[in-house]
C-alpha positions as CSV (number, residue, x, y, z in Angstrom):
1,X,0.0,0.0,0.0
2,X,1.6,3.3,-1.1
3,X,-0.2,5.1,2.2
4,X,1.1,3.1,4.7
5,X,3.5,4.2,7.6
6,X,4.5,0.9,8.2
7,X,5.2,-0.2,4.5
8,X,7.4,2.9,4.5
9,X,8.9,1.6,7.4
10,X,9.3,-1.6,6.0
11,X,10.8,-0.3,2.6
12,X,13.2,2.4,4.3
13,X,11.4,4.6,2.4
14,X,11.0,6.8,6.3
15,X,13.9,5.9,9.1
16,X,13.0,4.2,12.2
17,X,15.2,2.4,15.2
18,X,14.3,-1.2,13.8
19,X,15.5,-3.3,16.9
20,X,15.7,-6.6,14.8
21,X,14.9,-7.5,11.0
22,X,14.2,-10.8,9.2
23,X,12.7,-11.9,6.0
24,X,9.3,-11.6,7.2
25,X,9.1,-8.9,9.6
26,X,10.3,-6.0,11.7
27,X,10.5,-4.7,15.5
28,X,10.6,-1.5,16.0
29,X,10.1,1.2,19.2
30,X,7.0,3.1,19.4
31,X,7.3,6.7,19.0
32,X,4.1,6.6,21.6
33,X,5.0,4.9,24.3
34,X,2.2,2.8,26.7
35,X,5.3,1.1,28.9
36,X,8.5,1.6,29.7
37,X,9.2,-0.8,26.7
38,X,7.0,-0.4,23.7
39,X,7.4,-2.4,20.4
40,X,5.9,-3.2,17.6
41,X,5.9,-6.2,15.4
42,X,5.0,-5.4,11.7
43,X,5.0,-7.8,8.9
44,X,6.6,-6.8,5.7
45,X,3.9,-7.8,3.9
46,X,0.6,-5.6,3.7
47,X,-3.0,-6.6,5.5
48,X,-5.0,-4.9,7.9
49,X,-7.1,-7.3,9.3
50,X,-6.5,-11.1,11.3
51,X,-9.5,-12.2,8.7
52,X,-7.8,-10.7,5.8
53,X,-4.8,-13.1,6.0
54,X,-4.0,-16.6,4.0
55,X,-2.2,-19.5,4.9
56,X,0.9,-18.0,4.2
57,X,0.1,-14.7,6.9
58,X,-1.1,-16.6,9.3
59,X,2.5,-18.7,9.8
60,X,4.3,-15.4,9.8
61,X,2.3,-14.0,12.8
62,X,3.1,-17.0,14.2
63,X,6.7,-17.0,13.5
64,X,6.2,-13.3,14.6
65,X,5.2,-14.8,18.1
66,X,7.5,-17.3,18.4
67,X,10.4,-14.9,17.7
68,X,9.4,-12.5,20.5
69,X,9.5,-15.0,22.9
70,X,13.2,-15.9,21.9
71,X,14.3,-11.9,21.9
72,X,13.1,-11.4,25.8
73,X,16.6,-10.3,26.3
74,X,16.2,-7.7,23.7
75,X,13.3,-6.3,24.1
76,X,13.4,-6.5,28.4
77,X,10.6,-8.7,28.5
78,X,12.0,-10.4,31.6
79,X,9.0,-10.1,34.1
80,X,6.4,-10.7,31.8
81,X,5.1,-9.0,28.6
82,X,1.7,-8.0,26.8
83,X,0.8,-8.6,23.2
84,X,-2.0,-6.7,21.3
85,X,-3.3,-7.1,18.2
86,X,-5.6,-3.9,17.5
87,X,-8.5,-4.5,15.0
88,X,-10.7,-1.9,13.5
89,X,-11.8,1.9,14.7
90,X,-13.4,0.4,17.9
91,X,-10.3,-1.3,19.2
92,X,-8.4,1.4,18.6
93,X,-6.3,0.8,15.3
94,X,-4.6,3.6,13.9
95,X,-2.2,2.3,11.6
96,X,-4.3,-0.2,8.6
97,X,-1.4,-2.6,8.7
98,X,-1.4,-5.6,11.1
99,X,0.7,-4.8,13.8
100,X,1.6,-6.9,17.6
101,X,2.1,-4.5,20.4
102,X,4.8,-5.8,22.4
103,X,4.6,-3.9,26.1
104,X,6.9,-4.8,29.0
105,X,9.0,-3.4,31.8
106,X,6.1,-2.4,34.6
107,X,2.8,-3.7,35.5
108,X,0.4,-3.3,33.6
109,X,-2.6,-1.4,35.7
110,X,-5.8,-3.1,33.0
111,X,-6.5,-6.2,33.4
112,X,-8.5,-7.0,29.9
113,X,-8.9,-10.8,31.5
């Protein structure tokens, strides 16, 4: 999507502190911080929504998961960590690119469950 922060991101085509990089995806730092460490994992490849992915999308966001788990050193996600996925107006999406929040480093004060 030519729009898209993230695909900027993605492409180089606008600078950001990309804290690791693979074949499938990026983490960078949120210029908005919710926690004291704030990621977020992006997908290289363009899709807004969980119900707009195929096969193919799906095992990256699962490769996406798997690989934050293995860079808790990284990203300080020692005493626990949150993931959010935000989808739609409602949930609070601002970018139209799927996204994971990664948020760490305090507690958090909501409890969603």
């Amino acid at each position: 999507m030519e729009d898209c922060l993230f695909c900027k991101f993605v492409k180089n085509e606008i600078k950001t502190e990309k804290v690791y990089e693979d074949g499938d995806f990026i983490i960078i730092r949120d210029i908005n911080p919710q926690a004291k460490n704030h990621f977020l994992a992006i997908p290289k490849k363009h899709f807004k929504y969980l119900a707009e992915m195929t096969a193919d999308d799906a095992a990256t966001v699962g490769r996406i998961l798997k690989k934050i788990s293995e860079l808790k050193d990284l990203l300080g996600l020692d005493g626990g960590y949150r993931l959010v996925i935000n989808q739609g107006d409602d949930a609070g999406q601002t970018v139209p690119h799927l996204h994971v929040h990664i948020l760490s480093g305090q507690k958090m004060g909501w409890q969603p469950a």
